[in-house]
N, CA and C atoms as a LAMMPS dump frame, in Angstrom:
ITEM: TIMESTEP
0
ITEM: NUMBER OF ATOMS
660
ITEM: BOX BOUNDS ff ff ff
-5.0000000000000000e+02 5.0000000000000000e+02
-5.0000000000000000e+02 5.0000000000000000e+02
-5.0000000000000000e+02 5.0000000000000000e+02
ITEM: ATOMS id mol type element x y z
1 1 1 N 300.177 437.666 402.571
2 1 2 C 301.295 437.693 401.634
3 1 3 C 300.84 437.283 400.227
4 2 1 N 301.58 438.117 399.21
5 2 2 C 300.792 437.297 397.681
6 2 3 C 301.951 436.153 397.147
7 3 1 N 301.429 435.235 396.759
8 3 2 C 301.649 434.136 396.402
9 3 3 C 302.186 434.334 395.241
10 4 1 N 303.728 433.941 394.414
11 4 2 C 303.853 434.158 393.177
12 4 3 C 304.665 432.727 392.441
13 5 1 N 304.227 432.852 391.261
14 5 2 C 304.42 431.703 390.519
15 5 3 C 305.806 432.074 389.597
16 6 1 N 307.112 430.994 389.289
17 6 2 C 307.977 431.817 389.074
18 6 3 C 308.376 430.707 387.963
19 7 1 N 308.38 431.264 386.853
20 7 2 C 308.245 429.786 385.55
21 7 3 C 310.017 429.554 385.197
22 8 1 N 310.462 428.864 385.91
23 8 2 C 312.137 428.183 385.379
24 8 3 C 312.386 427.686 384.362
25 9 1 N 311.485 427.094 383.725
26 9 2 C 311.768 426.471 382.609
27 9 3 C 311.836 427.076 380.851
28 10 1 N 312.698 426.549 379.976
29 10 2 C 312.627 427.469 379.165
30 10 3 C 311.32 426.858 377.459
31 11 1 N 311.033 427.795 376.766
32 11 2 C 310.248 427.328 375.745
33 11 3 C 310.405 426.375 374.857
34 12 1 N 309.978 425.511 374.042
35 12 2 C 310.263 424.962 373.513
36 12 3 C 309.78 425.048 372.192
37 13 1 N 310.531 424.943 371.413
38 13 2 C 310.123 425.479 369.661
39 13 3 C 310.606 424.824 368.282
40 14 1 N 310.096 424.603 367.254
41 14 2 C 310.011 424.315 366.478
42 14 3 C 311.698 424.656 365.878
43 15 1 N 313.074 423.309 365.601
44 15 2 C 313.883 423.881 365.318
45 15 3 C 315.281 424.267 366.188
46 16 1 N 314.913 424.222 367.704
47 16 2 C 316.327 424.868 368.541
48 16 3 C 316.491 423.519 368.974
49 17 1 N 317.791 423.969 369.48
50 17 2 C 318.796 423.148 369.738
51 17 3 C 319.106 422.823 371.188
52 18 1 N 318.862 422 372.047
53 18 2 C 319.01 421.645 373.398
54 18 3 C 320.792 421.491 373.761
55 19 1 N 320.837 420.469 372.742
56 19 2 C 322.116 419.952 373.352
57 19 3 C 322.946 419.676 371.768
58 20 1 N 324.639 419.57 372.005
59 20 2 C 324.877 419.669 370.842
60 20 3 C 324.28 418.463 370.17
61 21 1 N 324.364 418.242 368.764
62 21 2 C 324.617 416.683 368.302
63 21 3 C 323.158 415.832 368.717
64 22 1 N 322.246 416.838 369.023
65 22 2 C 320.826 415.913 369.442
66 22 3 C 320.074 416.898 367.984
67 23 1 N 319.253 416.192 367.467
68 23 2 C 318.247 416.917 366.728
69 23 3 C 317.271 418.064 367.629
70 24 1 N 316.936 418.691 366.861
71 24 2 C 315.917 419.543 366.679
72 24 3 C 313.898 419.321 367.456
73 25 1 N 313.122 419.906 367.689
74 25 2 C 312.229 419.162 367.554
75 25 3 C 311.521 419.712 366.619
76 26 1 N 310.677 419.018 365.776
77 26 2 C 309.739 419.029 364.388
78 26 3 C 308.401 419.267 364.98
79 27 1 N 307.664 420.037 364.835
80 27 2 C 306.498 420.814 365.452
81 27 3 C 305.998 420.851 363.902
82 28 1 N 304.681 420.212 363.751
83 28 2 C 303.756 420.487 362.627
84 28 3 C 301.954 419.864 362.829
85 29 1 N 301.233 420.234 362.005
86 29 2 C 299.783 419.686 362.174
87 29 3 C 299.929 418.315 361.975
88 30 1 N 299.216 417.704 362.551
89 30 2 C 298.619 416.371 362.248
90 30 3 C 296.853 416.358 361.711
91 31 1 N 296.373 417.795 362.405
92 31 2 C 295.595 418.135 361.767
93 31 3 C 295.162 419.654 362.034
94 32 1 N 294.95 419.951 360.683
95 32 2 C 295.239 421.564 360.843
96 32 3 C 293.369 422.161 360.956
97 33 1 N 293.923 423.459 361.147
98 33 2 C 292.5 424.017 361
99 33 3 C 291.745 424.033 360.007
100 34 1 N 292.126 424.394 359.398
101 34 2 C 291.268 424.563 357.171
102 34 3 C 291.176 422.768 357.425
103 35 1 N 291.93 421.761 357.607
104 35 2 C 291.301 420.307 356.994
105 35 3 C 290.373 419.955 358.293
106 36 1 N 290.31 420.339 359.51
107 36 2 C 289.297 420.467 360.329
108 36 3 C 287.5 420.909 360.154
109 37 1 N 287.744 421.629 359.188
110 37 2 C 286.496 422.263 358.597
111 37 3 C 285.58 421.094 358.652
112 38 1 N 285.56 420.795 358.048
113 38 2 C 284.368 419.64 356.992
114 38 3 C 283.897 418.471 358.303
115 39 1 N 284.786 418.522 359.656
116 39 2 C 284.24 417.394 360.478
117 39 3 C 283.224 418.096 361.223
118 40 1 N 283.552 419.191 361.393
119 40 2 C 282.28 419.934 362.88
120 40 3 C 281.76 421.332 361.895
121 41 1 N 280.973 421.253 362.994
122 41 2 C 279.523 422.485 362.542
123 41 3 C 280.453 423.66 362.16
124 42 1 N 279.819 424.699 361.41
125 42 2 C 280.527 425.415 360.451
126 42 3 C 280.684 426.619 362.033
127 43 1 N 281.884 426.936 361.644
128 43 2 C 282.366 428.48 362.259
129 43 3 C 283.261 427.099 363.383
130 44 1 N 283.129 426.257 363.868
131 44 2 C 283.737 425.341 364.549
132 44 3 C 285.332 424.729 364.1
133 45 1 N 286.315 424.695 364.462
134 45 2 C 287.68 423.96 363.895
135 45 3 C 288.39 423.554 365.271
136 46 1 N 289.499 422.884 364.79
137 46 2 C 290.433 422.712 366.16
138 46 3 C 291.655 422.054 365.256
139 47 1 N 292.731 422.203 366.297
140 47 2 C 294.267 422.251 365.746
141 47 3 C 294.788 420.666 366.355
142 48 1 N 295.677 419.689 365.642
143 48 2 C 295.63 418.815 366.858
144 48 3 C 297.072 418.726 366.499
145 49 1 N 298.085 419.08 367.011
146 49 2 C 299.702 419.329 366.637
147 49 3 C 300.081 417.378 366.592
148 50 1 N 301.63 417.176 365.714
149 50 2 C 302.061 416.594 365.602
150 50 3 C 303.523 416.635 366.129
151 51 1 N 304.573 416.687 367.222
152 51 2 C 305.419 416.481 367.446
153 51 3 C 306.729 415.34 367.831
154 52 1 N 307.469 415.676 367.053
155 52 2 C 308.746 414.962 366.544
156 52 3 C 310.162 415.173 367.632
157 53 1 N 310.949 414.781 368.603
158 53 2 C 312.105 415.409 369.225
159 53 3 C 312.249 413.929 370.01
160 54 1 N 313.504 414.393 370.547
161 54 2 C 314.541 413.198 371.461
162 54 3 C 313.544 413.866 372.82
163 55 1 N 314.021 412.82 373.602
164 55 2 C 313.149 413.458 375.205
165 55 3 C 314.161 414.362 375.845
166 56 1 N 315.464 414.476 375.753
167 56 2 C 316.48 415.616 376.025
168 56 3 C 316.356 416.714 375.207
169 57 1 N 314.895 417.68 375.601
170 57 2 C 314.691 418.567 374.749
171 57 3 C 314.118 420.236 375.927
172 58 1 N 314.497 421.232 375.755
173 58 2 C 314.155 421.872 376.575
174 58 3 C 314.823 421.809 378.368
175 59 1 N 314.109 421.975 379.129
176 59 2 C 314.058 421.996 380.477
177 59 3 C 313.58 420.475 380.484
178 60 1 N 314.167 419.746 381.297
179 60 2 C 313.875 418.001 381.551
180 60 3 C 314.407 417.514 382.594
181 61 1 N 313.863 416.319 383.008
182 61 2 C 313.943 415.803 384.397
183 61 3 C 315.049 414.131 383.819
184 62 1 N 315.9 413.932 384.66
185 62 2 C 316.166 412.481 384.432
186 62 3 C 315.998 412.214 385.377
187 63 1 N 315.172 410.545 385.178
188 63 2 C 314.82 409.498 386.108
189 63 3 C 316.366 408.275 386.147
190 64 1 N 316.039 407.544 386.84
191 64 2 C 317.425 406.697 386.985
192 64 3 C 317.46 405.96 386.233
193 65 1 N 316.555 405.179 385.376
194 65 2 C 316.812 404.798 383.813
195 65 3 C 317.625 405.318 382.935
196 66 1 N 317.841 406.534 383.183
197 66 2 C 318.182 407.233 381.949
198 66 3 C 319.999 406.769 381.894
199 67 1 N 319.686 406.268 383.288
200 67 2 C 321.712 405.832 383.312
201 67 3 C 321.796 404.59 383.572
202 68 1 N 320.583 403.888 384.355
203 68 2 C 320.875 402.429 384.585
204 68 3 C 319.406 401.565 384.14
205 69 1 N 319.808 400.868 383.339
206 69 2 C 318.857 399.579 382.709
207 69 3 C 318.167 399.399 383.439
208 70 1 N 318.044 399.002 384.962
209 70 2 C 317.365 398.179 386.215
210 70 3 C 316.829 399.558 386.911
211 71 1 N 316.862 401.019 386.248
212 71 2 C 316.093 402.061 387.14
213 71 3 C 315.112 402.586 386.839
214 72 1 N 314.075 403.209 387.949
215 72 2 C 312.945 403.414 387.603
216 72 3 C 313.101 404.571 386.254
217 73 1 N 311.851 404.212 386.048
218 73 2 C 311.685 405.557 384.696
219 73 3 C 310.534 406.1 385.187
220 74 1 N 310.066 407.453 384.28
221 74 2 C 309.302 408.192 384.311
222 74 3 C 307.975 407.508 385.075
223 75 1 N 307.607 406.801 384.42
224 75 2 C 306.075 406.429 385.585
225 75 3 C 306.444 405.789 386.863
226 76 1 N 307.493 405.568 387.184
227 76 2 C 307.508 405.117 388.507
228 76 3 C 308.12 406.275 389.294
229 77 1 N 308.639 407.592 388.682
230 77 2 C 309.301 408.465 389.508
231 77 3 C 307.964 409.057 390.707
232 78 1 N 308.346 409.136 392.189
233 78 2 C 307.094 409.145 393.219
234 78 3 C 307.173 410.493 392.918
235 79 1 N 306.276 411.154 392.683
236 79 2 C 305.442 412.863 392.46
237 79 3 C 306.204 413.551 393.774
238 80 1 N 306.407 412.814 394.918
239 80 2 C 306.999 413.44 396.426
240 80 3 C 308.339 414.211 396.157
241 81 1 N 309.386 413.615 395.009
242 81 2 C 310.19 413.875 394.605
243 81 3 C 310.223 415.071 393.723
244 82 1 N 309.202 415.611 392.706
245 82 2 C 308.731 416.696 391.929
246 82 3 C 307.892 417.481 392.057
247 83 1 N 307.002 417.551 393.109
248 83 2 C 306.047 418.263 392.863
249 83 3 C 305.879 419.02 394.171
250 84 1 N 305.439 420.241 394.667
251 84 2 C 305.704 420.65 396
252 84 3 C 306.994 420.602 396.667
253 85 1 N 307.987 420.262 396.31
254 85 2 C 308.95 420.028 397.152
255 85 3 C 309.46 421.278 398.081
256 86 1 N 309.855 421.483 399.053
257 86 2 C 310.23 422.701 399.929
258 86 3 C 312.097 422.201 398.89
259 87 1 N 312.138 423.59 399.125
260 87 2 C 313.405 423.943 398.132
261 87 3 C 314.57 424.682 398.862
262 88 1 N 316.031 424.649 398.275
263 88 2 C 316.832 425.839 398.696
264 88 3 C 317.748 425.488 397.361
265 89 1 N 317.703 427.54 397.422
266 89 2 C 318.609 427.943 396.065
267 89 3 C 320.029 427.799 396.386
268 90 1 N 321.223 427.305 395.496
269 90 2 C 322.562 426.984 395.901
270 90 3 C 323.08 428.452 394.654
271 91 1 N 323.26 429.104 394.96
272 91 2 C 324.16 430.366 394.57
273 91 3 C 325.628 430.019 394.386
274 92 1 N 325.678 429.336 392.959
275 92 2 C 327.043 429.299 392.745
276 92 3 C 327.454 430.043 391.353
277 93 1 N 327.375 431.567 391.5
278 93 2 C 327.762 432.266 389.936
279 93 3 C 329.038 432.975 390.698
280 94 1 N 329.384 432.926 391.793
281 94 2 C 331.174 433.367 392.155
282 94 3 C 331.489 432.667 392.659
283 95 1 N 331.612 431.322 391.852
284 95 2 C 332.378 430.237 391.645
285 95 3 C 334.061 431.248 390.744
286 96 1 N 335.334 430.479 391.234
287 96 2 C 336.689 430.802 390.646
288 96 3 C 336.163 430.307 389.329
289 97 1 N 336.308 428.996 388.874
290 97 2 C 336.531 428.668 387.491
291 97 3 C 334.682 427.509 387.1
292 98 1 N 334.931 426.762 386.634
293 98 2 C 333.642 426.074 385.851
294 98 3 C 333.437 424.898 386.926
295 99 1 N 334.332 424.692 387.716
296 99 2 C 333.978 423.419 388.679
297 99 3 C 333.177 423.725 390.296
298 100 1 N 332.336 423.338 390.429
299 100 2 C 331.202 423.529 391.508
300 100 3 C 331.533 422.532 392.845
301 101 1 N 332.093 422.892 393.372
302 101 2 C 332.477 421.938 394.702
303 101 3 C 331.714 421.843 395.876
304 102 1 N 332.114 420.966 396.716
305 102 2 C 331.44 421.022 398.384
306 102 3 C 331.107 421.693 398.729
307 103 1 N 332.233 423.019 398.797
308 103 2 C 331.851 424.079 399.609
309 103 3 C 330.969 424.803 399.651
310 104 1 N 330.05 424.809 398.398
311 104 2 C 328.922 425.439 397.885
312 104 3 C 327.886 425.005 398.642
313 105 1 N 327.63 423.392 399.313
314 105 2 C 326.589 422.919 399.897
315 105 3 C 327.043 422.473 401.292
316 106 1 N 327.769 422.511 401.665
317 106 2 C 328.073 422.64 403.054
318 106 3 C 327.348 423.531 404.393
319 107 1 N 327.004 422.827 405.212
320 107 2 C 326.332 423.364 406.223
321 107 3 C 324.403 424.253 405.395
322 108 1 N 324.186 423.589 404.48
323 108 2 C 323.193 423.766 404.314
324 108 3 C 321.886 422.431 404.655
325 109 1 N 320.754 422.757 404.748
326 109 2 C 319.657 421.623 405.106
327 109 3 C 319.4 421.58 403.815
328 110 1 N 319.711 420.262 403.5
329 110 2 C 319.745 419.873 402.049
330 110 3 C 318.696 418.457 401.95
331 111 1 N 318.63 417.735 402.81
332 111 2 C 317.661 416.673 402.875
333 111 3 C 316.167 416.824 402.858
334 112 1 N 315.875 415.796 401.671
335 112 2 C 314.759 415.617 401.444
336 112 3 C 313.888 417.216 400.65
337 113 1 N 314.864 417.807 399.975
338 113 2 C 314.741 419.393 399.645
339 113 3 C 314.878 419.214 398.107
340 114 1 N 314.462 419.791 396.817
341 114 2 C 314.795 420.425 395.555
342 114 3 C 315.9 421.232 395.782
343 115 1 N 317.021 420.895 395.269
344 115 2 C 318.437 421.342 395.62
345 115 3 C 318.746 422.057 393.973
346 116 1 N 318.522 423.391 393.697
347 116 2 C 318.84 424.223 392.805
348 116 3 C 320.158 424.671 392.601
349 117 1 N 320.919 424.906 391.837
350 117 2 C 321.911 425.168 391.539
351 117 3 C 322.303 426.498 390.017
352 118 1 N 322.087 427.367 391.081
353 118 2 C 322.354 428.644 390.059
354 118 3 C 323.256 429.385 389.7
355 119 1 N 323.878 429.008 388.625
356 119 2 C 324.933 429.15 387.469
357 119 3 C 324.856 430.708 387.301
358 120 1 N 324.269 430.7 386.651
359 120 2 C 323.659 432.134 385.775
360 120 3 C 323.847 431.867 384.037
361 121 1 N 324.392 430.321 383.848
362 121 2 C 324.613 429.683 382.676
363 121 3 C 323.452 429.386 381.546
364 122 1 N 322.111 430.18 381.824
365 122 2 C 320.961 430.146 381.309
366 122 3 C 321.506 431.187 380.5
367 123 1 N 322.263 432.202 380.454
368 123 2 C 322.363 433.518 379.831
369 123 3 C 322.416 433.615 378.44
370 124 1 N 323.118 431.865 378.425
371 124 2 C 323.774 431.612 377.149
372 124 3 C 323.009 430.336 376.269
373 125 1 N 321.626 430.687 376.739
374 125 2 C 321.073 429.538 376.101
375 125 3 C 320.761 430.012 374.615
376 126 1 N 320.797 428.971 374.006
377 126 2 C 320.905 429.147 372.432
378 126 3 C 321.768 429.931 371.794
379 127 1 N 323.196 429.357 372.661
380 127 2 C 323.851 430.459 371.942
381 127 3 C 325.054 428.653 371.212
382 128 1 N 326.382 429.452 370.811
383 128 2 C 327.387 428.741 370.806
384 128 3 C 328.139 428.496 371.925
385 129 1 N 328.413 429.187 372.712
386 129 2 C 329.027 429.343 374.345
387 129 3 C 327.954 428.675 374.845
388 130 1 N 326.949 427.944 375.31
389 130 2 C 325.924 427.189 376.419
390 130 3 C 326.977 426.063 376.094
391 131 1 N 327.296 425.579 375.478
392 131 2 C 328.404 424.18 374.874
393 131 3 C 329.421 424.376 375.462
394 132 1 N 329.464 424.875 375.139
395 132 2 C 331.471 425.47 375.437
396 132 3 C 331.761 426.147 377.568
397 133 1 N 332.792 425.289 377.841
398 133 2 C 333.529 425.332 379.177
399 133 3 C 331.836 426.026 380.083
400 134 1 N 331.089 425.309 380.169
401 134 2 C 329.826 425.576 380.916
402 134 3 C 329.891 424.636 382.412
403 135 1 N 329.452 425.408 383.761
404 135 2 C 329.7 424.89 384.885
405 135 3 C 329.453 423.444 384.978
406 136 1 N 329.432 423.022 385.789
407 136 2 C 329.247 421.675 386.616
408 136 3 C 329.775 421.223 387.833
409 137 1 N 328.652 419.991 388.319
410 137 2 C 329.237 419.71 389.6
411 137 3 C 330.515 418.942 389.853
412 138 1 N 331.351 419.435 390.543
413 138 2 C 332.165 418.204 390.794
414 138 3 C 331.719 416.569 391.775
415 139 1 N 332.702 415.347 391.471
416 139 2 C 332.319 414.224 392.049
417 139 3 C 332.417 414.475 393.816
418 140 1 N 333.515 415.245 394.226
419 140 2 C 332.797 415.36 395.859
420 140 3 C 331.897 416.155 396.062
421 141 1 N 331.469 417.343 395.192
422 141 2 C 330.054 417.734 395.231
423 141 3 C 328.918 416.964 395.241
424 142 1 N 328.853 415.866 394.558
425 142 2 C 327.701 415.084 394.131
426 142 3 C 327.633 414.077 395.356
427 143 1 N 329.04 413.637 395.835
428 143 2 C 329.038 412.765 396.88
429 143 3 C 328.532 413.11 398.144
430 144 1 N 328.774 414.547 398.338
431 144 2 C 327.906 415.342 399.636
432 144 3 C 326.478 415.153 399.577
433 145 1 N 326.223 415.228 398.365
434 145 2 C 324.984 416.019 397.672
435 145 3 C 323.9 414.337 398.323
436 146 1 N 324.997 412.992 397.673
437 146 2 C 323.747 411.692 397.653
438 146 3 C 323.968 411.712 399.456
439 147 1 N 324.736 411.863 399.88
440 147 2 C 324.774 411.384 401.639
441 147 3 C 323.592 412.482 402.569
442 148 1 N 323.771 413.793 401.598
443 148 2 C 322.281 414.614 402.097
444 148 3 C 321.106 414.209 402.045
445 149 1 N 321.035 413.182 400.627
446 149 2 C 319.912 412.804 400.142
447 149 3 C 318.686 413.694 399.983
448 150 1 N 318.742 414.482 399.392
449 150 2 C 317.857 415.857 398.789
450 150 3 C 317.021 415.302 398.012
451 151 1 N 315.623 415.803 397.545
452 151 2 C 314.595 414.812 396.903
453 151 3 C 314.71 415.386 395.237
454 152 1 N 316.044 416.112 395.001
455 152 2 C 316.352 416.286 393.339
456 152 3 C 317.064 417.106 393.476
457 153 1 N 317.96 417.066 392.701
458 153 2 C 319.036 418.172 392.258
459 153 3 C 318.947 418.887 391.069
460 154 1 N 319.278 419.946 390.736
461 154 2 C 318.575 420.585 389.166
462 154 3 C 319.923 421.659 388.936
463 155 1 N 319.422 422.237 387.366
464 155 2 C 321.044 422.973 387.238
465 155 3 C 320.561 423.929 386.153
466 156 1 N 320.901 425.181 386.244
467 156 2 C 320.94 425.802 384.911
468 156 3 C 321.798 426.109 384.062
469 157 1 N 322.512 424.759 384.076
470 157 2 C 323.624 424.986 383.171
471 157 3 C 323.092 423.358 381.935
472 158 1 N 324.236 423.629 381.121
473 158 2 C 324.045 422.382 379.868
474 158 3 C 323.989 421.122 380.409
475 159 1 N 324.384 420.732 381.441
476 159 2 C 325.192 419.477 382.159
477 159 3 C 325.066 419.831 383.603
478 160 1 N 324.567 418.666 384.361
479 160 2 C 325.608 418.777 385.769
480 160 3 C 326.632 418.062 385.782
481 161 1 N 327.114 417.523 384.58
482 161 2 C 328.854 416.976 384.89
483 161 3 C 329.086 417.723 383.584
484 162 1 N 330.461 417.691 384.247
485 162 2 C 331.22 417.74 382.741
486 162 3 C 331.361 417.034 381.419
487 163 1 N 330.858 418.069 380.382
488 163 2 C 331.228 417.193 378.99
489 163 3 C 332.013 416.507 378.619
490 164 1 N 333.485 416.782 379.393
491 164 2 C 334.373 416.427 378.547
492 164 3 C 334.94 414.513 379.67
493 165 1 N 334.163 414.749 380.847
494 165 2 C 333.786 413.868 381.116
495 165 3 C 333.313 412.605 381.067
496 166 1 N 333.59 411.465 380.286
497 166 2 C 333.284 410.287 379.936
498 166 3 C 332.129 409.431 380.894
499 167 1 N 332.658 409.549 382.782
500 167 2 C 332.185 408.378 383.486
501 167 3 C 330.679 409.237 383.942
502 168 1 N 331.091 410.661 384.048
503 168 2 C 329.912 410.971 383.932
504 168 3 C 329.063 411.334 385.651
505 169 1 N 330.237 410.98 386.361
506 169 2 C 330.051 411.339 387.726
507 169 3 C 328.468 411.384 388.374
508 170 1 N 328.211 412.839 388.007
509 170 2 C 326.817 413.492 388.856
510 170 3 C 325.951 412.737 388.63
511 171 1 N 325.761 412.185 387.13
512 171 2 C 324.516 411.488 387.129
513 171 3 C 324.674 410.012 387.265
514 172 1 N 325.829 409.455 387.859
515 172 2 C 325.601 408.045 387.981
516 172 3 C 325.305 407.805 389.405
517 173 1 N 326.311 408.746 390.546
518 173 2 C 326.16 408.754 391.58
519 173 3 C 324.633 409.51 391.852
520 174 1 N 324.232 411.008 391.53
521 174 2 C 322.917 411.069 392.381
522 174 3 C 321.105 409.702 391.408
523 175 1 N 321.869 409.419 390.105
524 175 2 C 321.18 409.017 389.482
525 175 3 C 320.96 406.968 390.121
526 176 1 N 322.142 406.786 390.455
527 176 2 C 322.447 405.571 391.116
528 176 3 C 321.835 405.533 392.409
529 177 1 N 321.372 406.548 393.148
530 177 2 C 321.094 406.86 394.643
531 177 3 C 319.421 407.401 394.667
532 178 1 N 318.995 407.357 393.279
533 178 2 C 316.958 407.241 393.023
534 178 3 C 316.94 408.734 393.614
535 179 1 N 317.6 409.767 393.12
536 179 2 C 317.692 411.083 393.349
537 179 3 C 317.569 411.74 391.343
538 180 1 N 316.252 412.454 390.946
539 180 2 C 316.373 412.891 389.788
540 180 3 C 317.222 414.089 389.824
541 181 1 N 317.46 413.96 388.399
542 181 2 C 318.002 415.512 388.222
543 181 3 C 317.918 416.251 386.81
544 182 1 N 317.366 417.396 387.34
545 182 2 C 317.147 418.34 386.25
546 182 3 C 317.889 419.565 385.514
547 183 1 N 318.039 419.272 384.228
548 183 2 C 318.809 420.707 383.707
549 183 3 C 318.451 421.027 382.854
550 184 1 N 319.076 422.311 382.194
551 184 2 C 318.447 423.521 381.758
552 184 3 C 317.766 424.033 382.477
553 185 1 N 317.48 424.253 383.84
554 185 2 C 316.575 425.632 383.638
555 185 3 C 316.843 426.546 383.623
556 186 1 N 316.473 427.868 384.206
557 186 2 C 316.613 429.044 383.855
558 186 3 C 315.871 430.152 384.945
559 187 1 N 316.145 431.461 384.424
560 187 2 C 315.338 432.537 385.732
561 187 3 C 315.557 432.212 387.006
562 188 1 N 316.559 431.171 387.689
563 188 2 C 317.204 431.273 389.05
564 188 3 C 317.448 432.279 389.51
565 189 1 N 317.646 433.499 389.022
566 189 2 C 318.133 434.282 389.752
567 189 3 C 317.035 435.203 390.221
568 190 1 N 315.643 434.989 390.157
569 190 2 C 314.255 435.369 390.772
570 190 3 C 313.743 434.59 391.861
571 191 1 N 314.661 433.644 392.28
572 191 2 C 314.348 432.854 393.668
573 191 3 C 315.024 433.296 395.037
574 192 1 N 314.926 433.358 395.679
575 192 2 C 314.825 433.422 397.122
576 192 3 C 316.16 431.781 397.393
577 193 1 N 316.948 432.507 398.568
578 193 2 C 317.915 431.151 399.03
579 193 3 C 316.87 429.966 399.593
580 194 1 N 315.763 430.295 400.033
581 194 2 C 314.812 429.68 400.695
582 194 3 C 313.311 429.744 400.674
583 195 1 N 312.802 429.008 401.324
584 195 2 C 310.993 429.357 401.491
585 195 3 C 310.854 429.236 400.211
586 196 1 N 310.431 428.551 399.375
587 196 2 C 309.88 428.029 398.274
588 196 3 C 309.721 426.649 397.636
589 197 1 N 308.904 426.481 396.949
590 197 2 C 308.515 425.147 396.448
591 197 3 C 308.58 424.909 395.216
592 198 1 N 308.966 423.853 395.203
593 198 2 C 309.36 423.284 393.38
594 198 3 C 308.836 422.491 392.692
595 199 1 N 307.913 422.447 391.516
596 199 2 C 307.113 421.387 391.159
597 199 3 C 308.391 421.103 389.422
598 200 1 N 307.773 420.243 388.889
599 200 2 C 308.604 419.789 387.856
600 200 3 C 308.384 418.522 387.195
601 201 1 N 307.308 418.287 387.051
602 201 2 C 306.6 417.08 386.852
603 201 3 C 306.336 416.744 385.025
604 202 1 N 307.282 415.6 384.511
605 202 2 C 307.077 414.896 383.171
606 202 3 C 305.708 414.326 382.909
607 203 1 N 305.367 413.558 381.575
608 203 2 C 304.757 413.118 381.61
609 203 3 C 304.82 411.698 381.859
610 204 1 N 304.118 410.839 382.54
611 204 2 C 304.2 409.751 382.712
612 204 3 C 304.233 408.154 382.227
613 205 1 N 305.224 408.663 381.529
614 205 2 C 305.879 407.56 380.501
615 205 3 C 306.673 406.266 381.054
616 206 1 N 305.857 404.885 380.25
617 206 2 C 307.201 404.087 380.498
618 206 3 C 308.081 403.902 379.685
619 207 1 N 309.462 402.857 380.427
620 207 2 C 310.375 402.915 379.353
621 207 3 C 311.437 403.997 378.965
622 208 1 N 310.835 404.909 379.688
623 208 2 C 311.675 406.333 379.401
624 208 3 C 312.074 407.196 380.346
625 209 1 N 313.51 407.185 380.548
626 209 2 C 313.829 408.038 381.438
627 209 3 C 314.631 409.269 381.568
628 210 1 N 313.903 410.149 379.975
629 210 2 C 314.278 411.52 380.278
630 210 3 C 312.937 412.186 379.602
631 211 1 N 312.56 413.731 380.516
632 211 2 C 311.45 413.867 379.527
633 211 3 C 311.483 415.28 379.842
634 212 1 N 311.082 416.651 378.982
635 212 2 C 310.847 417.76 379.366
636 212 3 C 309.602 417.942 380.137
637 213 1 N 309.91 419.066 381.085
638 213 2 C 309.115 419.607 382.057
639 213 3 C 308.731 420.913 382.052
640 214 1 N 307.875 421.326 382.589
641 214 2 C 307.593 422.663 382.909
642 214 3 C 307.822 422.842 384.47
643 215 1 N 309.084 423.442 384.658
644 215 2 C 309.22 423.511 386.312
645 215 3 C 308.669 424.811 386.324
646 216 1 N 308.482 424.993 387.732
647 216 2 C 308.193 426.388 388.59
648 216 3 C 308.416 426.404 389.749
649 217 1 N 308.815 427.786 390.371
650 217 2 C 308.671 427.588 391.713
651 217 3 C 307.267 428.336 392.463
652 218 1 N 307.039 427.983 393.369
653 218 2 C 306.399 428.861 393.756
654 218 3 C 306.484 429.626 395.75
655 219 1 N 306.102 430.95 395.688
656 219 2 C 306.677 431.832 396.413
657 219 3 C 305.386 432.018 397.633
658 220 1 N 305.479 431.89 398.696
659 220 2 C 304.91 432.75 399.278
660 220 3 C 305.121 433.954 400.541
C-alpha cells in the first residue's frame, strides 16, 4: 500500500489574521543576505529570519496552561498525546445549525484516539465569515468527549466553543481533563473516518501554553 502524507495545517505569513483582535505576525531579516556577505567566503550567504506574533497564530495546539495557571504547558505536553496518534475523523458538516452535539460522537472508539472534527469551516479562512456564527462544540459534547478520554481533540473551525461564549466550556472541561486541543486546521475533508495517524507537535516551550503546529496526518 503507498503511504501518504496529508498536511492539515494552514500557512503562515507575514500580516494575516488568525483570530479577530489578535495582531498579525511580523516576518522580517534579522539578518539578511546582502549584510551576510562580508562574514563567509565569497559566493557563500545565509538568511536568518526575525519573527514577531502572539502564539495563537496559524494552526496551534493548546496545552492546559493556556486555561489554568497550575497546567502543564508546552514542554511538559507527553509527545504520546501528539505525535503518531491512531485517529478518527468526526464528520460534522450536516450538522442543522452551528452547534455540534453528542450525537456526532456517540458509539464511536474515541479513547485514547486524535479526535478530529470536520466542519468544512476551513473554507472561510481569511475571510470575514471564519468570525462570524462559525461551528462549535457544545458542553455535552465536550462532556462525552472528557469521559472518552481521547488523547486530543482538534477542529477546523475558529473555536471549539463558542465566541459568544464567556465560560468557555470546551476548553475548560477537555483542557481541565490534560486533553489538548487544536484549531484551525484545515483539508479534513482528505481523511478517511479511520486508519490514520496524527502528529501535531509545538515547539517545546516553557511557560507557554499555546503554540502553532504543523499537523499532518498520515495514511496508509
Amino acid at each position: 500500500m503507498i503511504r501518504r502524507l496529508i498536511d492539515v495545517s494552514h500557512e503562515i505569513e507575514a500580516g494575516m489574521i488568525t483570530y479577530p483582535g489578535l495582531p498579525a505576525p511580523v516576518i522580517s531579516d534579522y539578518l539578511s543576505r546582502e549584510a551576510s556577505r562580508g562574514r563567509y567566503a565569497e559566493g557563500t550567504t545565509f538568511q536568518i529570519g526575525r519573527i514577531e506574533m502572539v502564539a495563537n497564530t496559524g494552526t496551534y495546539i493548546d496545552a492546559p496552561f493556556h486555561r489554568f495557571a497550575e497546567g502543564i504547558d508546552l514542554a511538559q505536553l507527553p509527545l504520546e498525546r501528539m505525535a503518531d496518534v491512531e485517529s478518527v475523523l468526526v464528520n460534522a458538516t450536516r450538522r442543522n445549525d452551528r452547534a455540534i452535539g453528542p450525537d456526532f460522537f456517540e458509539g464511536l472508539a474515541l479513547s485514547g484516539r486524535a479526535v478530529l472534527v470536520h466542519t468544512g469551516w476551513d473554507a472561510h479562512w481569511r475571510t470575514q465569515q471564519y468570525a462570524v456564527d462559525a461551528p462549535f462544540l457544545t458542553r455535552r459534547a465536550v462532556e462525552l468527549l472528557v469521559e472518552a478520554a481521547p488523547a486530543l481533540v482538534g477542529i477546523d473551525s475558529i473555536n471549539i466553543d463558542d465566541m459568544q461564549d464567556g465560560e468557555r466550556p470546551a476548553h475548560t472541561l477537555l483542557l481541565g481533563a490534560g486533553i489538548p486541543v487544536v484549531e484551525h486546521l484545515c483539508h479534513l475533508n482528505k481523511l478517511p473516518a479511520g486508519g490514520f495517524r496524527f502528529h501535531c507537535v509545538p515547539v517545546k516551550f516553557r511557560g507557554v501554553g499555546t503554540f502553532p503546529v504543523r499537523a499532518y496526518a498520515v495514511i496508509e
